[in-house]
N, C-alpha and C positions, 0 to 999 in steps of 0.2 A: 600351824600355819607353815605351809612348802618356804623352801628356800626363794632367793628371787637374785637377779645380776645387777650389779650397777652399768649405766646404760654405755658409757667411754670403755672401761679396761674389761669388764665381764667380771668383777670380781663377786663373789660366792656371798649374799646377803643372807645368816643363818634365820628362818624363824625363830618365831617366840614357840617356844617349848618344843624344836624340833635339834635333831641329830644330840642325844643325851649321850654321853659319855663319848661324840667324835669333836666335839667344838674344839680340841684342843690341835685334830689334824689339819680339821678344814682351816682354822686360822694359820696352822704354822703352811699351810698350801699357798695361799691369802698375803698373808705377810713375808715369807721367806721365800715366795716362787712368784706370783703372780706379779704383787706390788714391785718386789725386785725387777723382775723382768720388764717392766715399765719404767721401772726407774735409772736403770743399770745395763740394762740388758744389750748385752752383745750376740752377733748371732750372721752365720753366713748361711746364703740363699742363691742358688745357681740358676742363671735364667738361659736362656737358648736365643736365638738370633729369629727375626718371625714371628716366637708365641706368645703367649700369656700363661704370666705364675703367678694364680693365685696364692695368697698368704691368709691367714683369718686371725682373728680372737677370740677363741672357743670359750664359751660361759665356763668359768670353774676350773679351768685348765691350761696349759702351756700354750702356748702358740706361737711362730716365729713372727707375726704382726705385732705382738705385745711388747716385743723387745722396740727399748728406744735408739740404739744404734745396729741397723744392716748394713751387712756386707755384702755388695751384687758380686757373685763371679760366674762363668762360666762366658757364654758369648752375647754380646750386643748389638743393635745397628738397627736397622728399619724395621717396624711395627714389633718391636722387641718389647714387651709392656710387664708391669710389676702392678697385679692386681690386690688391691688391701680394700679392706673394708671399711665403708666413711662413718667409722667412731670416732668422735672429734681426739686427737689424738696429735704428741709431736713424734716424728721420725727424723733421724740421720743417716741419711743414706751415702752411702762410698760406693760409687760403682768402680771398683777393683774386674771389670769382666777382662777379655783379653784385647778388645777392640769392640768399637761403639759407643753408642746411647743407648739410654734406657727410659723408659717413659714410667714414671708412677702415680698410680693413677686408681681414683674408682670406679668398676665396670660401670662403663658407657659414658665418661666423663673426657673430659681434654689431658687434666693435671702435669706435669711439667717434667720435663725430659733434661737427665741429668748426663752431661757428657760422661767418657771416659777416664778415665784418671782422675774426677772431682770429688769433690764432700758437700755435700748440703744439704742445708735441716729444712725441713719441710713439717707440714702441718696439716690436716685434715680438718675441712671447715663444716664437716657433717656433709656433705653434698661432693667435694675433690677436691684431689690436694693442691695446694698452694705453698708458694716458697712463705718462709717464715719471717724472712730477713729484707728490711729493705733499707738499702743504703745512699737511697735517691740523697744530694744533696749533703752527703757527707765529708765530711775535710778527710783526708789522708795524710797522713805526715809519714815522716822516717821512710824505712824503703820497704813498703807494701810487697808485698810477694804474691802468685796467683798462679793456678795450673796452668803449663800448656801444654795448647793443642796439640794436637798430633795434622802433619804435615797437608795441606789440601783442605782442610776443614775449612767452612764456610757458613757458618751462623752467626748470632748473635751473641756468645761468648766472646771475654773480654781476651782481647793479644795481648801476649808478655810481649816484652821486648824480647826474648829468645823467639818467639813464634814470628815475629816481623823480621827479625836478621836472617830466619831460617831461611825466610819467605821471599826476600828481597834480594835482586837480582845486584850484583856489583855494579856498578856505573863502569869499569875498565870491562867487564863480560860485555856491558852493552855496545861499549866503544868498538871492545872486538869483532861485534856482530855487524852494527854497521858501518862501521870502518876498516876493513880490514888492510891491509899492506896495499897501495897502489891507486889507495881512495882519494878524491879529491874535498877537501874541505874549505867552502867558503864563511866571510864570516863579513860586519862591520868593524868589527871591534878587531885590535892587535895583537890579540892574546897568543901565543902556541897554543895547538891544539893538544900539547906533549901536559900543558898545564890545568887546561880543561879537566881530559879523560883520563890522565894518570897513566897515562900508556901510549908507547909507541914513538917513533921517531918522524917529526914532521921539518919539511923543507917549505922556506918561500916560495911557490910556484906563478908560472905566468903571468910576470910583469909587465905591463903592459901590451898585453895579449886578450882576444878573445878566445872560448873553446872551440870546437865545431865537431859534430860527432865523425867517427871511423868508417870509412865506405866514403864511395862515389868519387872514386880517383883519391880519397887523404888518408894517410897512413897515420897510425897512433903514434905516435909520438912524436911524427914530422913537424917544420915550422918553418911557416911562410909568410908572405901577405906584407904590403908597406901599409905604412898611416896616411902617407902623400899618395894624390892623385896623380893619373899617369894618361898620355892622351893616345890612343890606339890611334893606328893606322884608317885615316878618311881622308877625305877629296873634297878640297873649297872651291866652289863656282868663284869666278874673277868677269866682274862686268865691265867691260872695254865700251871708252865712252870714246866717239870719233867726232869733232868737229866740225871736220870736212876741210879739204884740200883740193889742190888742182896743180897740175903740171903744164908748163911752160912748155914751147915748140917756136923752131925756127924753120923757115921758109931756105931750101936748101936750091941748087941747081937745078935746071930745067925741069923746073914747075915741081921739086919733090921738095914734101913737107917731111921733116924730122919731129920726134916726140923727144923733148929733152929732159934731160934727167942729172938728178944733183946738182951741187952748189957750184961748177965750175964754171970757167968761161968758157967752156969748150963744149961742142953739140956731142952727143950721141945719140950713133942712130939704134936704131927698135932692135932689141936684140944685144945693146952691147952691155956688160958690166957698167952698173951705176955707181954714182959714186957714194958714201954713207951722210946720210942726212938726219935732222930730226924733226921730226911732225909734230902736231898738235894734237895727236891721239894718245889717251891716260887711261891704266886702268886700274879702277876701285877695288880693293881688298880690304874689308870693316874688320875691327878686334873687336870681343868682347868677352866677357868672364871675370874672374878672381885666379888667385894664387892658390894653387893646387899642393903648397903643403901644409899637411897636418888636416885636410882635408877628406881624403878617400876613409872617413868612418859611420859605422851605425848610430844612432843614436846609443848612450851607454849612462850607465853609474858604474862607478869605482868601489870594489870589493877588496878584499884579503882573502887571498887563497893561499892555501897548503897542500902540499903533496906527502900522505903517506910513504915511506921508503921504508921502515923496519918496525 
């Protein structure tokens, strides 16, 4: 009866009455190379960035698939695949490459893509690999430790805290960005803005002041303008109300009539300076309005402003 493989590692099944006088190789092949290398087995595998590296587990013989811990080196990153055979099987893989991922996987299957600089054990479920480990809903204590990424990385691997500080913009860089020297900061709150951002030197600015932007006759940094209303130069109509009047006349010598004029006793004739009197004619001029201070403003709320200076 031929030999025959067991169907996971390919190990060397001897028949009944065959290989007479090598059973003692093929076992120590068996036991001291094959099962080792399943068991034990360490082993580096160079992959290339773009291809697929095949790996196998040859019936009866060595194979870098057989080994239970690989080592990926050479280069990683987009469609960079590690192809194994789906014999139900566990693997740990270290992708050691120079930069990348690396996906491992059996031809024509999804199987899972292990960053750069990780360890993880993985498993072949007869059909492609799957992670081995799942830690859904596990406590953590003491201080867990975990690879990081490398800079820009955007998956769903987990962030150290080294990867988010890396990653994270200072709050004073941002202050700088958008506040730089000269800025104006408004606020509700009293706070300095020197306490906020951690940066820079801020002055009380524009006390009871509006802004208004530079152009159209205002210069930056000029200041003008009152809060009190102010009455420009116009012209009030005056309606003059007249009762009505008449002047008095004397009958003068030979037949000549005089028009007399003012309070005196004495006549004047037509022509002559009159003398100052007061009539019964008045003229109307109405007031109306309010008190024009504190006055001349827009509608407003009240702010805290600050003027960047250093």
């Amino acid at each position: 009866m031929s030999s025959t493989y067991s169907t996971n590692l390919a190990i060397e099944l001897i028949g009944a009455g065959e290989q007479a006088g090598n059973w003692g190789s093929t076992t120590n092949t068996n036991l001291g190379t094959l099962i080792e290398q399943a068991i034990s087995g360490y082993v580096t595998q160079a992959v290339a960035t773009g291809t697929d590296t095949t790996i196998t587990i040859p019936n009866g013989a060595t194979g870098v698939a057989r080994n239970m811990f690989i080592e990926l080196t050479g280069t990683g990153g987009t469609n960079t695949n590690l192809i194994v055979p789906s014999n139900k099987k566990l693997y740990y893989i270290y992708n050691n490459t120079a930069s990348g991922q690396v996906t491992v996987k059996v031809s024509g299957q999804t199987g899972v893509s292990v960053i750069n600089g990780s360890k993880v054990t993985l498993v072949s479920n007869g059909t492609d690999i799957v992670v081995a480990n799942n830690y859904v809903n596990t406590a953590l204590t003491g201080v867990p430790t975990a690879p990081t990424a490398s800079a820009g990385t955007n998956t769903t691997q987990i962030a150290t805290t080294a990867f988010v500080q890396a990653a994270a913009t200072p709050l004073a860089t941002i202050a700088n960005t958008l506040y730089p020297v000269g800025s104006i900061y408004t606020s509700t709150v009293s706070t300095n803005p020197a306490s906020l951002f951690g940066v820079g030197t801020w002055v009380a600015f524009g006390a009871g002041r509006v802004l208004i932007g530079n152009g159209g006759g205002y210069s930056a940094g000029a200041t003008g303008g009152s809060a009190d209303a102010v009455v420009v130069s116009h012209t009030h109509t005056a309606t003059v109300t007249d009762p009505g009047h008449f002047h008095t006349g004397v009958a003068g010598s030979g037949g000549t009539y005089y028009q007399r004029y003012g309070t005196g006793s004495g006549a004047a004739a037509d022509g002559a300076n009159t003398a100052t009197a007061t009539t019964g004619i008045t003229v109307a001029n109405s007031t109306s309005g309010v008190s024009g201070t504190n006055a001349n403003l827009p509608p407003y709320v009240v702010v805290y402003m600050w003027n960047r200076t250093v």
